[in-house]
C-alpha positions in Angstrom: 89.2 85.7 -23.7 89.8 84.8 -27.3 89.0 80.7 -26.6 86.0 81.9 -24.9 85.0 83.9 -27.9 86.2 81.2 -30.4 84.2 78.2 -28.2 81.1 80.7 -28.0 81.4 80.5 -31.9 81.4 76.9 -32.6 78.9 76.8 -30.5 76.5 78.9 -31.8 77.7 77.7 -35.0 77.0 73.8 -34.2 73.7 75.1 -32.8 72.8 76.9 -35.7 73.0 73.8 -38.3 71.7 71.5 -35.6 68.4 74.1 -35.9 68.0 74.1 -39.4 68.3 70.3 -39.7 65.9 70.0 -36.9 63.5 72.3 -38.8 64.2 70.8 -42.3 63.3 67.2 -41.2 59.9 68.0 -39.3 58.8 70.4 -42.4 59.5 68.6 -45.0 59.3 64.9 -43.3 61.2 62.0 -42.7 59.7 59.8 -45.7 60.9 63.3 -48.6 63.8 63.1 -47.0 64.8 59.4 -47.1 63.4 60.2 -50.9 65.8 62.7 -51.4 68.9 61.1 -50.0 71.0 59.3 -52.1 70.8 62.4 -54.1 71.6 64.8 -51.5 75.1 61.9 -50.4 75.7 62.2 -54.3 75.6 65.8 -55.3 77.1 66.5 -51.8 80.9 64.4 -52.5 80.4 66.2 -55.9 80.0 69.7 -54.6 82.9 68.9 -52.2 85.0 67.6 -54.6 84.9 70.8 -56.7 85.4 73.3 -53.5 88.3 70.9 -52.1 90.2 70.6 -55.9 89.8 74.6 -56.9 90.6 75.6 -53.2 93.6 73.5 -53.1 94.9 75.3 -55.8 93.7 78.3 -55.0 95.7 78.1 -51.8 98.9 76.5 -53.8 98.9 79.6 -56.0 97.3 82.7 -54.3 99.9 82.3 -50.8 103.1 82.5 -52.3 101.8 84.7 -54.9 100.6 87.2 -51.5 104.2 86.3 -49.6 106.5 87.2 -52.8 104.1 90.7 -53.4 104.4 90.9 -49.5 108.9 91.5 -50.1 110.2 94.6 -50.0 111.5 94.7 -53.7 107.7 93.4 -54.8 105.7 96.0 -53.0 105.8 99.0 -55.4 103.7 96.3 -58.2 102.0 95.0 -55.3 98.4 96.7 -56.5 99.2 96.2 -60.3 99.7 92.4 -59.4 96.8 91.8 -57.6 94.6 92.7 -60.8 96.2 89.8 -61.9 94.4 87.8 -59.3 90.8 90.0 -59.4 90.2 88.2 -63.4 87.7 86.0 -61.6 86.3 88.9 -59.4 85.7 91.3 -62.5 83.5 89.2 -64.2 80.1 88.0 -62.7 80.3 84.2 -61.8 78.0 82.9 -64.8 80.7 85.0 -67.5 84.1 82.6 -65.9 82.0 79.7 -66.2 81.2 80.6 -69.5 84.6 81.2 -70.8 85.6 78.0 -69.0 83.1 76.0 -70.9 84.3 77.7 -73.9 87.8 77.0 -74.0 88.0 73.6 -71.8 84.6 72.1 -72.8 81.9 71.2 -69.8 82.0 69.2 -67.1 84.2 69.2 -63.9 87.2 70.5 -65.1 85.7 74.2 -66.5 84.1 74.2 -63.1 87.1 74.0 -61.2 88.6 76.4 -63.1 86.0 79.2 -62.8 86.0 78.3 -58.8 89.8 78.3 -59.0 89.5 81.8 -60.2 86.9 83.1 -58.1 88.6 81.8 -55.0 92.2 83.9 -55.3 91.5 87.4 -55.1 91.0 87.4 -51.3 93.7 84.9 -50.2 96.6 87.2 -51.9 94.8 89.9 -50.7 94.8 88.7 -46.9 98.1 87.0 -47.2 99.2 90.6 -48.6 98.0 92.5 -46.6 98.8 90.2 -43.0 102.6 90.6 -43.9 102.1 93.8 -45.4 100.7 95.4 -42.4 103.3 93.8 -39.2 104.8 96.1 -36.8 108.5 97.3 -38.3 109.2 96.6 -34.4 108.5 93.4 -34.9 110.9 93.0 -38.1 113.6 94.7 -36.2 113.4 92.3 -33.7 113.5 89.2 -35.3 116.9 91.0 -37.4 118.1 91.6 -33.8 118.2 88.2 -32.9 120.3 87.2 -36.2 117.6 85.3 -38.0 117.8 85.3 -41.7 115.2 86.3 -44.3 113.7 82.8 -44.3 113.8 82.7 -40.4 112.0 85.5 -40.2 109.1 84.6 -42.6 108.6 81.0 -41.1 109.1 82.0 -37.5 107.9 85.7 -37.1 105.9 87.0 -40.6 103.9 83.9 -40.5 102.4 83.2 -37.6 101.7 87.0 -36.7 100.1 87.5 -40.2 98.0 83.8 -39.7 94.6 85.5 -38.5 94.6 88.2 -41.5 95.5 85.3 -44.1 92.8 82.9 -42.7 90.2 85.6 -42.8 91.2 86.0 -46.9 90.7 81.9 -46.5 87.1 81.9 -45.0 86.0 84.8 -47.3 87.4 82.4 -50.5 85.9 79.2 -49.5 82.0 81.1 -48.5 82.8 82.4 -52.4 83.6 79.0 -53.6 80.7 76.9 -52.0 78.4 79.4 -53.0 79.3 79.6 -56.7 79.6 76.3 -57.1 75.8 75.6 -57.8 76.1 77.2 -61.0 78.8 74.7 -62.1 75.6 72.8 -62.8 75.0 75.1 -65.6 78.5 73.5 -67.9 78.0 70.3 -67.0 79.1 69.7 -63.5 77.4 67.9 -60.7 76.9 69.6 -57.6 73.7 70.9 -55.4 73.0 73.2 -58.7 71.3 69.9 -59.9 68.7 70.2 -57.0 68.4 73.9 -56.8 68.2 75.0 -61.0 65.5 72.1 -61.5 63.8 73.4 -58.5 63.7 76.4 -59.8 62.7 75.6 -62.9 60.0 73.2 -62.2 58.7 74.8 -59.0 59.7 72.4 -57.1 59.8 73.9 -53.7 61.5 71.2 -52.1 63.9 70.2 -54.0 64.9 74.2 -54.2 65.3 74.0 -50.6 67.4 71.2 -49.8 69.7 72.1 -52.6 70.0 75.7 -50.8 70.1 74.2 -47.1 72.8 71.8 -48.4 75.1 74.6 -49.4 74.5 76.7 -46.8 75.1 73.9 -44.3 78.7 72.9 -45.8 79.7 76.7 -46.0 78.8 76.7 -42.5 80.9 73.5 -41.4 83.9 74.2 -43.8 83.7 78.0 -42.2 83.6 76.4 -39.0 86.3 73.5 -39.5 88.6 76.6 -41.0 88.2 78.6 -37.5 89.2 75.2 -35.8 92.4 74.8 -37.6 93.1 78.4 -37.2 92.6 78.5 -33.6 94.9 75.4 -33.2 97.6 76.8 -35.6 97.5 80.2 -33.8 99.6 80.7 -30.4 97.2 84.2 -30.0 94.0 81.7 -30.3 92.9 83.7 -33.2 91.2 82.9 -36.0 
């Protein structure tokens, strides 16, 4: 049941952006298009450079910071911590970039920062929360057998906890594409450069392939995510 549901996803998924490129090329035409696209190649490596960098190290930081809060001894400053991680939550998404800018200068590196920020909140949450919230049953079990602390984690914690953590994952990386147009707005190159100017110039269709764009790599990195999931996942969840 679950790879039925999970292969009725991508394809509904892959159907999805297959529609909405279909519709973008005969309403806007071939000839705006081939106008348009060694900007869109561009801006698109740019804007995927600053999701893959800041997610990276949102992942490196926010899931052993959710596994150590997730330990017995860490629980009781388990909520305190986690403010610690909601600083880029708090604040609306123009304020981090603009504290960024302000004490690393512009370009790519504020940005990442800022994303960085936004991004960790709901992977220690998740990754909290999935070893937070496993069956005592199961922890007894895994003690039964003799394996030690680490054991347990890798073996047992882990790979029971995997759908809860990758749902923290997904949420993150929709936050991250999404916010990463403003980037444009300290400096940084991304599909803010289509979508701001668009904006600001009424130009329709630059607005809307700068919005497609994003919309259509949150979609395939949502997508690739559930993949990896389902393949990582003996339950076929993800």
């Amino acid at each position: 049941m679950h790879k039925r549901a999970f292969l009725k996803r991508i394809v509904f998924g892959s159907g999805l952006a297959a529609a909405v490129l279909a519709a973008l090329y005969f309403g806007i035409g071939p000839s705006v298009l081939a106008h348009y696209q060694e900007d869109l190649v561009y801006l698109g490596q740019q804007h995927l450079y600053l999701v893959g960098v800041s997610m990276v190290l949102a992942l490196l930081v926010g899931l052993p910071s959710g596994v150590l809060l997730s330990r017995p001894w860490a629980k009781r400053w388990a909520e305190s911590g986690m403010q610690i991680f909601n600083i880029g939550n708090t604040l609306p998404p123009l304020a981090v970039l603009a504290l960024a800018m302000v004490v690393i200068g512009i370009g790519d590196k504020p940005a990442i920062v800022a994303l960085f920020l936004a991004s960790l909140l709901p992977i220690v949450r998740n990754t909290y929360s999935g070893l937070a919230g496993l069956s005592p049953a199961l922890l007894e079990a895994a003690d039964a057998l003799g394996m030690t602390r680490r054991q347990r984690l890798w073996r047992v914690e882990l790979p029971n906890a995997l759908p809860v953590m990758l749902s923290g994952i997904r949420i993150a990386l929709a936050i991250n594409v999404g916010t990463a147009p403003l980037a444009f707005l300290i400096g940084a190159s991304s599909y803010g450069e289509l979508i701001f100017p668009g904006i600001y110039l009424n130009n329709h269709t630059a607005l809307l392939l700068g919005a497609v764009a994003t919309a259509l790599i949150a979609l395939i990195l949502d997508l690739t995510v559930a993949s990896l999931g389902k393949l990582m996942s003996p339950r076929g969840v993800a």
